[in-house]
Backbone as a ProteinNet text record, in pm:
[ID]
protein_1_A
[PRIMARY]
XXXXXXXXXXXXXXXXXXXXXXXXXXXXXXXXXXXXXXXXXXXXXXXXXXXXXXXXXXXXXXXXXXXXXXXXXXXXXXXXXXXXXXXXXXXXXXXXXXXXXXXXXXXXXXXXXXXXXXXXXXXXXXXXXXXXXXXXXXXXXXXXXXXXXXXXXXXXXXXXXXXXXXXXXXXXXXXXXXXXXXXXXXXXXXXXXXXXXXXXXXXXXXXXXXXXXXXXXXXXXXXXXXXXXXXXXXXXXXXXXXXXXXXXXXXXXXXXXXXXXXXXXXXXXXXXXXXXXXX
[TERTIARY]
-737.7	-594.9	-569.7	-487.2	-437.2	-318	-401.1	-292.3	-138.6	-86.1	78.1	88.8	-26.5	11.8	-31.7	-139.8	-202.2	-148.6	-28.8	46.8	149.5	225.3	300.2	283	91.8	51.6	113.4	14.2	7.3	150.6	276.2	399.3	395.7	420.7	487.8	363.3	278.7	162.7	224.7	296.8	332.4	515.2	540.7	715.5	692.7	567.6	583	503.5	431.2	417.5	548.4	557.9	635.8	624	782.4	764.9	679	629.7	499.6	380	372.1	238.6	250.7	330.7	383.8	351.8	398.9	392.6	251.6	160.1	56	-33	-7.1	-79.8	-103.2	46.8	101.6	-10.2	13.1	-58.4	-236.4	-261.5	-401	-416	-365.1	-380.4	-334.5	-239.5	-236.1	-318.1	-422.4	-527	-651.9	-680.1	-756.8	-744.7	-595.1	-583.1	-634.3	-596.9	-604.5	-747.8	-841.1	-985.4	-1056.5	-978.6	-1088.5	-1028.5	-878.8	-895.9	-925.6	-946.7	-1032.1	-1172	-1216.2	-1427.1	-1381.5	-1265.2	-1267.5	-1234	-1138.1	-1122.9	-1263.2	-1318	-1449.6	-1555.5	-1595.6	-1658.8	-1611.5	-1513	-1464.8	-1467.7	-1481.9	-1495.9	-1693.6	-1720.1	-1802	-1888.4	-1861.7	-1870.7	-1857.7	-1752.1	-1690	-1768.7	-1818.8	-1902.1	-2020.3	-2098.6	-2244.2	-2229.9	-2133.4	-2098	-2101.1	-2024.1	-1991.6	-2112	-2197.6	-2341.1	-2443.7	-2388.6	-2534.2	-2448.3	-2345.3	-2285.6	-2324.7	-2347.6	-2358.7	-2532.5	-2603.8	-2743.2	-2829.3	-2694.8	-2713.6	-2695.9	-2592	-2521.2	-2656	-2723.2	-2808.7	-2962.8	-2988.7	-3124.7	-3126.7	-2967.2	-2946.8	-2966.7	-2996.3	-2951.5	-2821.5	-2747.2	-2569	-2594.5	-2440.7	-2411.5	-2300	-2348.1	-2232.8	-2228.1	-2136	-2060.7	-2121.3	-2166.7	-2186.9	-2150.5	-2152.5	-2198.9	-2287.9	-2318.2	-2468.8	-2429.7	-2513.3	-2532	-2484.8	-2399.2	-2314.4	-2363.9	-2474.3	-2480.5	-2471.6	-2459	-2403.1	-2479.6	-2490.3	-2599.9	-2764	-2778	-2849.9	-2930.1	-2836.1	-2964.1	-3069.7	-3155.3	-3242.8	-3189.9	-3221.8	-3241.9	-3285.3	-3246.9	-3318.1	-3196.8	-3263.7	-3171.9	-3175.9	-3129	-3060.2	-3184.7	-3191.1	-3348.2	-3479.8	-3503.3	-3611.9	-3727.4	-3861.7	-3962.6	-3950.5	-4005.7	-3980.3	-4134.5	-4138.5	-4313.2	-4275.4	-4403.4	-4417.5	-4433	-4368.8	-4336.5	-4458.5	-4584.1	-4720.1	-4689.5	-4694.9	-4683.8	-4757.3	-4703	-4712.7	-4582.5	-4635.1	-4541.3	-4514.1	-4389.4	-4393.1	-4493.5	-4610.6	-4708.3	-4766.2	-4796	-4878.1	-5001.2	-4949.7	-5038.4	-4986.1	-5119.6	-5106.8	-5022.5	-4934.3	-4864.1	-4786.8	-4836.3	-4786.9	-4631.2	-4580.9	-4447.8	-4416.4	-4477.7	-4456.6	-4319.8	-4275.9	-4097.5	-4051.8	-4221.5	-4244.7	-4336.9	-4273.7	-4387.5	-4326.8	-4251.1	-4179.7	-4084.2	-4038.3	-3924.5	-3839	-3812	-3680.2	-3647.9	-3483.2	-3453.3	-3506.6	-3526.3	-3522.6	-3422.3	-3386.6	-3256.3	-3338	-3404.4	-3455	-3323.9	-3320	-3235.5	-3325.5	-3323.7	-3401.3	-3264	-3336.8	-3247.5	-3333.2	-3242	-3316.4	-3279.1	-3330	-3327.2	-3198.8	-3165	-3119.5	-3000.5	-2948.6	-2776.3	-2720.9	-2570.7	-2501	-2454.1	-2484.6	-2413.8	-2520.3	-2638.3	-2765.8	-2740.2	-2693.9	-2726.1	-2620.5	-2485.4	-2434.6	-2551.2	-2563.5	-2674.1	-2847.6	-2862.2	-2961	-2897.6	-2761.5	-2744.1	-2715.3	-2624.8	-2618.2	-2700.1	-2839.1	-2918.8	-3010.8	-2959.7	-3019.6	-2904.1	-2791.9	-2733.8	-2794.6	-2816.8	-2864.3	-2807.6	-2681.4	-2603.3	-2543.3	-2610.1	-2562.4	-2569.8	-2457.9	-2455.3	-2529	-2647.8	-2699.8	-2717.1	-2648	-2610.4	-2753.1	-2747.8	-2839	-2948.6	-2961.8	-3036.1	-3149.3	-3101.8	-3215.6	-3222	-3389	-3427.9	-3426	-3396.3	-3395.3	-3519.3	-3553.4	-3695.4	-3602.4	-3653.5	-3574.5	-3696.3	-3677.5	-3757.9	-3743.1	-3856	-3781.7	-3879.2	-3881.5	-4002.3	-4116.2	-4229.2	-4324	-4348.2	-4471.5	-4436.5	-4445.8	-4484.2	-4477.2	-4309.3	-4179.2	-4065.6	-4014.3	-4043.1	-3994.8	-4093.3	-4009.6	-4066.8	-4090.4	-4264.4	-4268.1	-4201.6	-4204.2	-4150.4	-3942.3	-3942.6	-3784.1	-3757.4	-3820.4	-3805	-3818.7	-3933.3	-3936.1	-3864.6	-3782.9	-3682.4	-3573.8	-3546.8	-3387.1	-3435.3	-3567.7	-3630.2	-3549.8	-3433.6	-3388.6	-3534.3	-3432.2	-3544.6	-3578.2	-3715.4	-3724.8	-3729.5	-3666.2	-3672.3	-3765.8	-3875.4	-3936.2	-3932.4	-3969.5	-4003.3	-4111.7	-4118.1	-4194.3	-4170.4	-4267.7	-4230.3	-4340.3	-4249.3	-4364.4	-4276.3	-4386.8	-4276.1	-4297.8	-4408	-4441.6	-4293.9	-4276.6	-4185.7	-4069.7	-4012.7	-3894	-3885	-4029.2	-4082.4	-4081.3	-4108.5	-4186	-4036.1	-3905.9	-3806.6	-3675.5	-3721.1	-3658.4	-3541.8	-3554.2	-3431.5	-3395.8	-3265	-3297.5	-3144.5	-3109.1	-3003.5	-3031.4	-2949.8	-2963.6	-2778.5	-2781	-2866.3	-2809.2	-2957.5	-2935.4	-3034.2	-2937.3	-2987	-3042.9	-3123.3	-3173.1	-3194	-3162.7	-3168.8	-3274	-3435.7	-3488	-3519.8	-3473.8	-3540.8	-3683	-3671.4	-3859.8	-3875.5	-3847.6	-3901.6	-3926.1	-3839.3	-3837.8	-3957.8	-3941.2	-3953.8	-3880.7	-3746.8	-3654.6	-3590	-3512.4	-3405.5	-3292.4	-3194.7	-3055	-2922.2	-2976.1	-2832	-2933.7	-2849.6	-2882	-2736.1	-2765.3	-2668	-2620.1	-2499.7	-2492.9	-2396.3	-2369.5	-2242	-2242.1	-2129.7	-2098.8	-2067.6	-2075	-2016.3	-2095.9	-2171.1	-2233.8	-2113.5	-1997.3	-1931.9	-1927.4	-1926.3	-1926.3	-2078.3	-2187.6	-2312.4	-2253.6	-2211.7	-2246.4	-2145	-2006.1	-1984.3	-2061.7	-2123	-2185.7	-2335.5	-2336.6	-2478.6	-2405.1	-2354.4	-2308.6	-2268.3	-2179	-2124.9	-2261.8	-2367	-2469	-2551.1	-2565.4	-2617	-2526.2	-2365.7	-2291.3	-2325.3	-2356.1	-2354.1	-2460	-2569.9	-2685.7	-2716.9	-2606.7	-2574.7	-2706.6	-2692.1	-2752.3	-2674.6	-2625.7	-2529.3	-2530	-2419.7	-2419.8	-2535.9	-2554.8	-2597.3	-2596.5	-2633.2	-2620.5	-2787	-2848.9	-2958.8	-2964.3	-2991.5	-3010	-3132.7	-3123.4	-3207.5	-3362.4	-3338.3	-3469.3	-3556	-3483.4	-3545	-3613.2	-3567	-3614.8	-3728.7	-3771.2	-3920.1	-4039.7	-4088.9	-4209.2	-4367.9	-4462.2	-4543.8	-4668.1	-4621.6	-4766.1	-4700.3	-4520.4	-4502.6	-4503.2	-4547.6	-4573.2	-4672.3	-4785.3	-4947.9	-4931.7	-4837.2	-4843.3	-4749	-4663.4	-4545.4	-4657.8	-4726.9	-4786.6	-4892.9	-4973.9	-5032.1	-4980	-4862.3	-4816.8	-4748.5	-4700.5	-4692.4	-4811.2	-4912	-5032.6	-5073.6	-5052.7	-5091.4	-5019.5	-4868.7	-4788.6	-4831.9	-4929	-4912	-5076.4	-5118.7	-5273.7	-5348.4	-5313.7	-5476.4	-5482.7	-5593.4	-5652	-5735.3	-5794.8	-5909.9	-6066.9	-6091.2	-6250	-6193.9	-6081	-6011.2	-6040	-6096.7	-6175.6	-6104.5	-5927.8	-5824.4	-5832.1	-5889.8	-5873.7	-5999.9	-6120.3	-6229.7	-6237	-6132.9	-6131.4	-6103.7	-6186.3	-6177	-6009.3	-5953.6	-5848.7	-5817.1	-6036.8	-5942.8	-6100.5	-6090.5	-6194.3	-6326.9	-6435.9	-6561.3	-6553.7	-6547.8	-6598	-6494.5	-6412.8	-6328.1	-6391.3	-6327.2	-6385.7	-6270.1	-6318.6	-6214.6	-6147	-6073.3	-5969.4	-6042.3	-6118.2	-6220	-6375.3	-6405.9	-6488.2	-6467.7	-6318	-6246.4	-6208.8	-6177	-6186.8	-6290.3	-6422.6	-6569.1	-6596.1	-6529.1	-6610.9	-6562.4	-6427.7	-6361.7	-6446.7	-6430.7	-6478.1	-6358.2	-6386.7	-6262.9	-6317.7	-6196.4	-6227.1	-6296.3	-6351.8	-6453.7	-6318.4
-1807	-1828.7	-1903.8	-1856.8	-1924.5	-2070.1	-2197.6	-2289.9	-2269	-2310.6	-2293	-2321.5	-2404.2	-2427.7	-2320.9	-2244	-2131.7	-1995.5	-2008.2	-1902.3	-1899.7	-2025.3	-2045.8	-2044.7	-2048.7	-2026.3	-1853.6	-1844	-1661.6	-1631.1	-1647.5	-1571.4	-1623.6	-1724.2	-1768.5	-1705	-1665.5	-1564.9	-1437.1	-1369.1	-1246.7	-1271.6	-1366.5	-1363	-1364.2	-1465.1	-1402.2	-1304.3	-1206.8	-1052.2	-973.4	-912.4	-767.4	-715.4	-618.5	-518.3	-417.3	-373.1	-262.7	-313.6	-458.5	-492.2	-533.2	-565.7	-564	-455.1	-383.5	-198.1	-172.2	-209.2	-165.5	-247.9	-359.3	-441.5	-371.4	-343.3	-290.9	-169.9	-62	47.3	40.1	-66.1	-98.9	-106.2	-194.4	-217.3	-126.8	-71.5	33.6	152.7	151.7	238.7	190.6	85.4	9.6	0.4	-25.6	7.7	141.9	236	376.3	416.8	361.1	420.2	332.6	211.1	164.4	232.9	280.8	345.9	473.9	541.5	698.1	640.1	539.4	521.2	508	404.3	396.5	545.6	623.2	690.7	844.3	850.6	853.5	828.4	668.1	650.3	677.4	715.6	718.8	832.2	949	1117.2	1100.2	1040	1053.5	1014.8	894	834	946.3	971.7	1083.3	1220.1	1282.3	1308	1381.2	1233.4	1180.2	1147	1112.3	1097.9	1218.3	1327.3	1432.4	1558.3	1498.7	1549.7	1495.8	1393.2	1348	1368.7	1385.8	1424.5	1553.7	1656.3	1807.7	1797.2	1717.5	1718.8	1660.6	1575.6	1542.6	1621.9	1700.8	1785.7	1897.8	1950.3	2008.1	1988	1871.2	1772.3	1763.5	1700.9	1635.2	1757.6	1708.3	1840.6	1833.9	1939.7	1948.2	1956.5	1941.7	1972.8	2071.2	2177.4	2299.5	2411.8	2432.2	2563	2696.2	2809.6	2914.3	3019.5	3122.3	3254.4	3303.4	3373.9	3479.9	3562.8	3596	3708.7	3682.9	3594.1	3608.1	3421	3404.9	3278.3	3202	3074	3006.9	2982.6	2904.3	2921.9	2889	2741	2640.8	2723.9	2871.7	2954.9	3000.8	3064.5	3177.4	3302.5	3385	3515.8	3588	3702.2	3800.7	3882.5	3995.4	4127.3	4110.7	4175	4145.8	4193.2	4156.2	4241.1	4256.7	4085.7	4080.6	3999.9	4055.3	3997.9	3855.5	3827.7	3637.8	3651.9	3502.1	3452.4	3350.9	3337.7	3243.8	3121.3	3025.3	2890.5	2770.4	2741.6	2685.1	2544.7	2425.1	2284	2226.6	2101.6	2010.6	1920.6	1904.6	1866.4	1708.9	1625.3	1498.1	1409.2	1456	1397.7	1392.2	1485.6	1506	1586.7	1658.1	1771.5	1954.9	2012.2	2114.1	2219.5	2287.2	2354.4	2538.6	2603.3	2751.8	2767.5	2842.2	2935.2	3055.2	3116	3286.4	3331.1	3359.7	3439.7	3601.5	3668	3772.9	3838.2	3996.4	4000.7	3997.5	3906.9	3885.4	3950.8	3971	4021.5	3988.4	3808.3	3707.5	3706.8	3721.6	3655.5	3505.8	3445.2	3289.4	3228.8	3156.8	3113.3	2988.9	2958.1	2871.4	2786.6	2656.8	2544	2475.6	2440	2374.2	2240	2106.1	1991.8	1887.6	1770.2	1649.1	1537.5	1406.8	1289.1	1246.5	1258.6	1161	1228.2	1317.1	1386.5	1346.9	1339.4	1300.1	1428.1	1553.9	1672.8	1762.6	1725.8	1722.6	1663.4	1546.4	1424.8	1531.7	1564	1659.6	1764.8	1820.7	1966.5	1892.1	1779.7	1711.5	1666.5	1647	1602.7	1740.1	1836.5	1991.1	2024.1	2040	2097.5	2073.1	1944.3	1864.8	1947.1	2017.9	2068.6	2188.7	2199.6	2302	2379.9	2361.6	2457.4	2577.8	2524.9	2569.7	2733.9	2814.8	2968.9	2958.5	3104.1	3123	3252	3284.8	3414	3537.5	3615.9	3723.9	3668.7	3580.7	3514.2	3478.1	3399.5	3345.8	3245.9	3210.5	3043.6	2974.7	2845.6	2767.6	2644.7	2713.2	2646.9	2536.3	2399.1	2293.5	2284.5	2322.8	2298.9	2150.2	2051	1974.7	1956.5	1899.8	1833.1	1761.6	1783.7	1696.7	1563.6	1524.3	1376.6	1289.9	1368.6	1302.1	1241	1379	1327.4	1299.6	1295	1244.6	1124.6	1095	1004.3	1056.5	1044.2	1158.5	1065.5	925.9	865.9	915.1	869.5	880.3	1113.1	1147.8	1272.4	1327.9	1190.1	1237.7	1144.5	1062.2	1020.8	1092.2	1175.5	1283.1	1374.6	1457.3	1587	1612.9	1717.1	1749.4	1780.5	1774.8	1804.6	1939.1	2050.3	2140.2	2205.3	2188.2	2270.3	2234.4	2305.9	2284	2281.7	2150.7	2090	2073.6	2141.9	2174.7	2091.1	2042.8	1958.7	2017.9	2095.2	2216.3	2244.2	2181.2	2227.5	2370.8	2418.9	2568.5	2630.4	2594.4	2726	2670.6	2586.2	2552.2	2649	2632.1	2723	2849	2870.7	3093.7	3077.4	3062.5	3068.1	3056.1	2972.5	2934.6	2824.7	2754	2638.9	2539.9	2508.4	2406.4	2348.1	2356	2279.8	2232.4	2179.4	2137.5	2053.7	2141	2201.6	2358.3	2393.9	2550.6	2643.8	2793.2	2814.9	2956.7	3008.6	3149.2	3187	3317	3399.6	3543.1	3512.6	3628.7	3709.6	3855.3	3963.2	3952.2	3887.7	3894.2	4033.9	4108.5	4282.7	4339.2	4330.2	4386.8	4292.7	4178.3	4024.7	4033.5	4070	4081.2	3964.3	3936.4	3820.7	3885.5	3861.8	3915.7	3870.6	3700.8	3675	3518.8	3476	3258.7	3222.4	3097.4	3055.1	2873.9	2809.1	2708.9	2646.3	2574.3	2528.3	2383.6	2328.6	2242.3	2140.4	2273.3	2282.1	2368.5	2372.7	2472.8	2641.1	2586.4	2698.3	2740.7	2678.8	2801.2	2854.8	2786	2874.9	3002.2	3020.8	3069.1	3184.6	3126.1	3266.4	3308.4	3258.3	3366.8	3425.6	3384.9	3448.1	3563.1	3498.2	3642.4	3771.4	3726.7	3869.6	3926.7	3876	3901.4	3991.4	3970.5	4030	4142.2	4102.2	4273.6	4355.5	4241.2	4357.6	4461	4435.7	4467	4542.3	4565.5	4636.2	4531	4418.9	4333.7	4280.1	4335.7	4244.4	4114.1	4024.3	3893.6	3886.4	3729.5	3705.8	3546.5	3510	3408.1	3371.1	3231.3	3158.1	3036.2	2968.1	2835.6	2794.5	2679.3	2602.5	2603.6	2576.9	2564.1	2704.9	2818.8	2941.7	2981.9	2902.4	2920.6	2895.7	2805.4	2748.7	2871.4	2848.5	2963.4	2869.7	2953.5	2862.6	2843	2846.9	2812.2	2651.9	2637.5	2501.9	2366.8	2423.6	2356.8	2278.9	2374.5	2222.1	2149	2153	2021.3	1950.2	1978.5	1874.5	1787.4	1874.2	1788.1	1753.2	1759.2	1671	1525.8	1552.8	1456.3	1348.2	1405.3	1331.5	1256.2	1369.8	1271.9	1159.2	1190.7	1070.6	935.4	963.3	873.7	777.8	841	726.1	739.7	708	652.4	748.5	887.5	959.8	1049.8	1013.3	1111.3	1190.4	1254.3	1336.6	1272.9	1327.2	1228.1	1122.9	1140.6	1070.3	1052.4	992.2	1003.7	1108.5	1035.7	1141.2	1294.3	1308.1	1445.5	1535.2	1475.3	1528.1	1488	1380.9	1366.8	1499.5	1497.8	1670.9	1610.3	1699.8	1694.7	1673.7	1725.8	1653.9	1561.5	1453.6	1364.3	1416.2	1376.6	1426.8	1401.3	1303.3	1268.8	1336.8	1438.2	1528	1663.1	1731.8	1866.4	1962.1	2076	2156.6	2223.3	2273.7	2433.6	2505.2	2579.3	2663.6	2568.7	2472.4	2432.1	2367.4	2330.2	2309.2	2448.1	2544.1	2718.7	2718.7	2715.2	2773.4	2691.3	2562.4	2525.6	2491.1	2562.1	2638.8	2674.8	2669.7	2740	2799.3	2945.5	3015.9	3084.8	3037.3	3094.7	3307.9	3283.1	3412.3	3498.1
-2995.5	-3012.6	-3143.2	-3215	-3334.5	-3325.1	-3408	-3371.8	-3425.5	-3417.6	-3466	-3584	-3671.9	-3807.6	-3856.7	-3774.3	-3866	-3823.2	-3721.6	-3752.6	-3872.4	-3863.8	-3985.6	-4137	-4110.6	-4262.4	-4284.9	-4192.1	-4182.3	-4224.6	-4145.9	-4176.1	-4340.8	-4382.1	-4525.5	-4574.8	-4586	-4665.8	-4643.4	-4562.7	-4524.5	-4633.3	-4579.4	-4636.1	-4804.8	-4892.8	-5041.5	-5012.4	-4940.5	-5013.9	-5045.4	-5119.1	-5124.5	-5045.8	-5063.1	-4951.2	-4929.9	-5002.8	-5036.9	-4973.2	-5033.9	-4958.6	-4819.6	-4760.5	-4610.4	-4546.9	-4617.3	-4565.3	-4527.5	-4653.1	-4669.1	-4547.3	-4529	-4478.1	-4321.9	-4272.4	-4127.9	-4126	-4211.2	-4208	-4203.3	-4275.4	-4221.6	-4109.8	-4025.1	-3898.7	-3828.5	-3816	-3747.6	-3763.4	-3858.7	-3873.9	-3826.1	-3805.1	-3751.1	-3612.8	-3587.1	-3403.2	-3365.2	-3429.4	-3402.6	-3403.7	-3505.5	-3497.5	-3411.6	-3325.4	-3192.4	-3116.3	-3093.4	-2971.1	-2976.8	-3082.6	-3053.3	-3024.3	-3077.3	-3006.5	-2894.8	-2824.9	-2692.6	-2593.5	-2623.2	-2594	-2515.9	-2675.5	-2714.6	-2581.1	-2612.3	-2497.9	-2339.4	-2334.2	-2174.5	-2141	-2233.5	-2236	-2206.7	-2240.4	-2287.8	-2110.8	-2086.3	-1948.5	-1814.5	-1869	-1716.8	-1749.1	-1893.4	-1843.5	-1780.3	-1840.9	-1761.3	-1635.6	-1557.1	-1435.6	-1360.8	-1453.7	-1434.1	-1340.2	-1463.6	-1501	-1384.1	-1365.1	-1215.5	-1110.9	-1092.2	-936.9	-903.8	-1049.4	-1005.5	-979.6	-1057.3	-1023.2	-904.1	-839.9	-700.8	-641.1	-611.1	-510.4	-483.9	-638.7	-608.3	-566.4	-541.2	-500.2	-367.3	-299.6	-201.8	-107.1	52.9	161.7	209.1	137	173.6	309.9	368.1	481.4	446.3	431.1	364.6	526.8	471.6	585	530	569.8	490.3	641	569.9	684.3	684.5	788.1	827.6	708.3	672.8	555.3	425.4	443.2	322.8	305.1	197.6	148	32.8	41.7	-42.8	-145.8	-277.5	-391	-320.9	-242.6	-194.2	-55.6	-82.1	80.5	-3.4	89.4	53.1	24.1	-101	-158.8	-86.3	-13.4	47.1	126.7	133.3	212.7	352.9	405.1	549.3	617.3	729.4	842.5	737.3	662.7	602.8	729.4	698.2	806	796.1	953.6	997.2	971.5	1003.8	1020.8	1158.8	1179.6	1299.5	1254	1318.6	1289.7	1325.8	1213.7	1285.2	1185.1	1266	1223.5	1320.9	1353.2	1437.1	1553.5	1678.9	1756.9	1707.2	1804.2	1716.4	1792.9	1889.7	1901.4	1827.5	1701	1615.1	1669.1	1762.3	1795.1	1744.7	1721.5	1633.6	1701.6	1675.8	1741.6	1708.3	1761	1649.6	1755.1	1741.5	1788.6	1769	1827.4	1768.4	1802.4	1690.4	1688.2	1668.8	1640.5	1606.1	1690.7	1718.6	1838.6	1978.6	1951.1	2146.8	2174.1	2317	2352.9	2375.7	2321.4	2313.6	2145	2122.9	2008.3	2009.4	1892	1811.8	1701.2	1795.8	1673.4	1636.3	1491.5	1427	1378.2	1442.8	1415.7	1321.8	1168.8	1062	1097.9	1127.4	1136	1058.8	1020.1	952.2	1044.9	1072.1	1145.2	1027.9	933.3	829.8	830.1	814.2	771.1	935.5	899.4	1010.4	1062.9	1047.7	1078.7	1182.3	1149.4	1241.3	1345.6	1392.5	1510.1	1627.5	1551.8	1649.7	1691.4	1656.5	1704.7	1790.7	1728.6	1815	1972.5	1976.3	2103.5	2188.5	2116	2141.5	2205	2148.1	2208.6	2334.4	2355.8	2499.2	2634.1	2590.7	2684.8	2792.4	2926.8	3004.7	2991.7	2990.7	3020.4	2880.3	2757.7	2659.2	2616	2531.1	2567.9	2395.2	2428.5	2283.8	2302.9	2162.7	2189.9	2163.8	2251.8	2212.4	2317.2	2421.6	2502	2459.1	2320.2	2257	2279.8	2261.2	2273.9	2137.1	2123.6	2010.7	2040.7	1868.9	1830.4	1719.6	1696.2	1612.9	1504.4	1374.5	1305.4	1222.6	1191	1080	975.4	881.3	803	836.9	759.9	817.3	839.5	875.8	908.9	716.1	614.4	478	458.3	555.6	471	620.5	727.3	828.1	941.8	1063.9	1139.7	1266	1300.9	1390	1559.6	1521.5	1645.4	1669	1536.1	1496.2	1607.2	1526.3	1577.4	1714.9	1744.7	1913.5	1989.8	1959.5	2042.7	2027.3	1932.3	1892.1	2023.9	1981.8	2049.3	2195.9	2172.8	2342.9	2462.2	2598.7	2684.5	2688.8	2691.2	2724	2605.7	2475.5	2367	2255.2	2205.4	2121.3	1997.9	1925.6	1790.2	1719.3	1591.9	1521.4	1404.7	1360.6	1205.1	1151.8	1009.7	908.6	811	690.4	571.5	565.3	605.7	582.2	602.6	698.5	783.6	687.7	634.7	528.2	450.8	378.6	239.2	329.5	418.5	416.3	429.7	516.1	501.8	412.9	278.6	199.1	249	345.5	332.3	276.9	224.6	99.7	178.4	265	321.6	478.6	547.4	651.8	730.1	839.3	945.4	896.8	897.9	875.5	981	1025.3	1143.2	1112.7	1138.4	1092.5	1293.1	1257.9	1375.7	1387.5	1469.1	1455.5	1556.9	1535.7	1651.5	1679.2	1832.1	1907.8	1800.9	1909.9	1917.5	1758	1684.6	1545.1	1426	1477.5	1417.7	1267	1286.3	1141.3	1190.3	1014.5	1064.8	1047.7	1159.2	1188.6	1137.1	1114.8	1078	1033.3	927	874	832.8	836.5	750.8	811.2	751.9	803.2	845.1	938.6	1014.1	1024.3	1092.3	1101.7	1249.1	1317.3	1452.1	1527.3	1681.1	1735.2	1782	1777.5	1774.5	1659.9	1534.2	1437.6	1399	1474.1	1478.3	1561.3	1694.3	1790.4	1690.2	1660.1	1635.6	1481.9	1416.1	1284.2	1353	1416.2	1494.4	1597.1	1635.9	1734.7	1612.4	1577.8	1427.3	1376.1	1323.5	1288.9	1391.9	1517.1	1676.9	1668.8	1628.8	1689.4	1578.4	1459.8	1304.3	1372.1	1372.6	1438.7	1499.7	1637.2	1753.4	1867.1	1843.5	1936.5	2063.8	2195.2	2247.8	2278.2	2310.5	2345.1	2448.5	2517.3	2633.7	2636.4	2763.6	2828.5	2891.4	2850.3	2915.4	2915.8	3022.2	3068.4	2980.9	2980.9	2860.1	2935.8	3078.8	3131.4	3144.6	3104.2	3105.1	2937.1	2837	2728	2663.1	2685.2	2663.7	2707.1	2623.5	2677	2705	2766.7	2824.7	2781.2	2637.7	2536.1	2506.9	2532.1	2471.8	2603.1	2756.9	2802.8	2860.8	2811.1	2813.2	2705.4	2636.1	2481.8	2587.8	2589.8	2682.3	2847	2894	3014.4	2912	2833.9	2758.6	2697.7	2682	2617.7	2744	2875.2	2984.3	3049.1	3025.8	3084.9	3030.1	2848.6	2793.2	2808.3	2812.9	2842.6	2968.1	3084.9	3215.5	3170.9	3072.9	3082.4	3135.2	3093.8	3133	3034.5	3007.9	2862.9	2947.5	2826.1	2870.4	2940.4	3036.9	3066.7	3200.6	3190.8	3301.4	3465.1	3514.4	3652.6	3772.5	3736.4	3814.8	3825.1	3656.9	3667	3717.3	3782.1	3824.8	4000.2	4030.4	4152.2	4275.5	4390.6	4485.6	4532.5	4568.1	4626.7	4758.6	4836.3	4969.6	4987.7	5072.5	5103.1	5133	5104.9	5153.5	5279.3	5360.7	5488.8	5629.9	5550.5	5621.2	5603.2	5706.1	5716.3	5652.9	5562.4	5520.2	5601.5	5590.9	5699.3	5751.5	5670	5667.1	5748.9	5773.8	5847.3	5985.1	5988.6	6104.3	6198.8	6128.8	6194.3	6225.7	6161.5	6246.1	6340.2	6396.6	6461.9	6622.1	6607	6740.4	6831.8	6925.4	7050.1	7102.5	7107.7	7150.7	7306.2	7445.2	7525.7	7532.1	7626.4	7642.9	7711.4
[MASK]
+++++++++++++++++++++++++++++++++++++++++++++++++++++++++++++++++++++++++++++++++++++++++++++++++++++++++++++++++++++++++++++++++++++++++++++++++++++++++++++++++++++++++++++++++++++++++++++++++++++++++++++++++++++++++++++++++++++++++++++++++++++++++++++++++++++++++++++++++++++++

């Protein structure tokens, strides 16, 4: 701040210039105002943007939670023609036991649910899928794929894990599939082992209906199955494995070599022979 004597210098230095040099003086400065605010200007173009520039390089890093349709996908899907071959889905359960899923080959559709523990658009479809009663269309069973245990938590995953439906953590099956978003749902014919319909939602009704459109594209009709009918029964000795382990019995376990009925009793069959049947 300037003291008051040294404004008063300033004016009586300004009052003997001429008018010319007054003029001149003004016009400096106002050329001087003008070339900081084009740098400023400048820098703030300049700011927005580099801002500009890492929001679009996020958007494409991050796993959107984007809306798309069956067939018709968004930049962030997989490339490929319609009724291209599936593969079978081979990872690990979140026991960390080895686990395949064949989706090809069978005589059930598979609607591959790819979900993450971390997006908030997932946690809906994780609780979704704990429903019995839930309608999937084409009377398919849903397999939940997620990442391995490098980018996920195999505890975190097995407390989400609905009852009855099987979880697979495999980057494989990401990669043979190409998914680069989440939750994204691919739909494959057992019988053909083609895929019918992918894509991604937000909502299990707007799965149900781009999967269904995809089934009628198809000439696949609707259908209706209870959750407890879906599971197939290669995924239930991992599940009683993983119960047994839970109450303390591993393998080698005394329980599991114990006879079922007492020695010092007589069987059915030795209690029959030793009848005496009237003559």
């Amino acid at each position: 701040m300037l003291s008051s004597w040294e404004l008063l210098s300033s004016w009586e230095l300004l009052s003997s210039w001429g008018g010319a040099e007054l003029v001149a003086v003004l016009i400096l400065i106002e050329a001087v105002a003008l070339v900081l605010l084009g740098v400023l200007v400048s820098g703030l173009l300049r700011s927005h943007a580099e801002i500009l520039r890492a929001l679009h390089d996020l958007e494409s890093r991050v796993v959107p939670e984007a809306e798309g349709t069956a067939h018709v996908r968004s930049g962030a899907g997989p490339a490929r023609d319609h009724n291209s071959p599936a593969a079978d889905v081979v990872g690990a359960a979140p026991t960390g036991d080895a686990i395949t899923v064949g989706v090809v080959g069978t005589d059930q559709g598979t609607l591959l649910a790819f979900l993450t523990s971390s997006c908030l658009t997932c946690h809906h479809f994780w609780k979704t899928f704990d429903r019995r009663d839930l309608a999937v269309p084409g009377n398919a069973r849903v397999v939940i794929v997620t990442r391995n245990a490098d980018h996920e938590s195999e505890s975190h995953i097995a407390g989400l894990a609905p009852r009855d439906v099987p979880v697979v953590m495999s980057n494989e099956a990401w990669d043979a599939y190409g998914v680069q978003m989440a939750p994204y749902f691919t739909y494959v014919d057992g019988p053909s082992g083609r895929i019918l319909g992918e894509g991604s939602a937000g909502t299990w009704e707007h799965v149900a209906s781009l999967m269904g459109q995809a089934l009628a594209d198809a000439g696949v009709g609707p259908g209706r199955r209870r959750w407890a009918r879906l599971v197939p029964d290669v995924d239930r000795g991992a599940r009683v494995d993983r119960d047994l382990a839970g109450a303390g019995i591993h393998p080698g376990h005394p329980s599991l070599y114990r006879s079922p009925v007492p020695q010092d009793e007589p069987t059915a069959d030795e209690a029959t022979d030793d009848r005496t049947w009237p003559a």
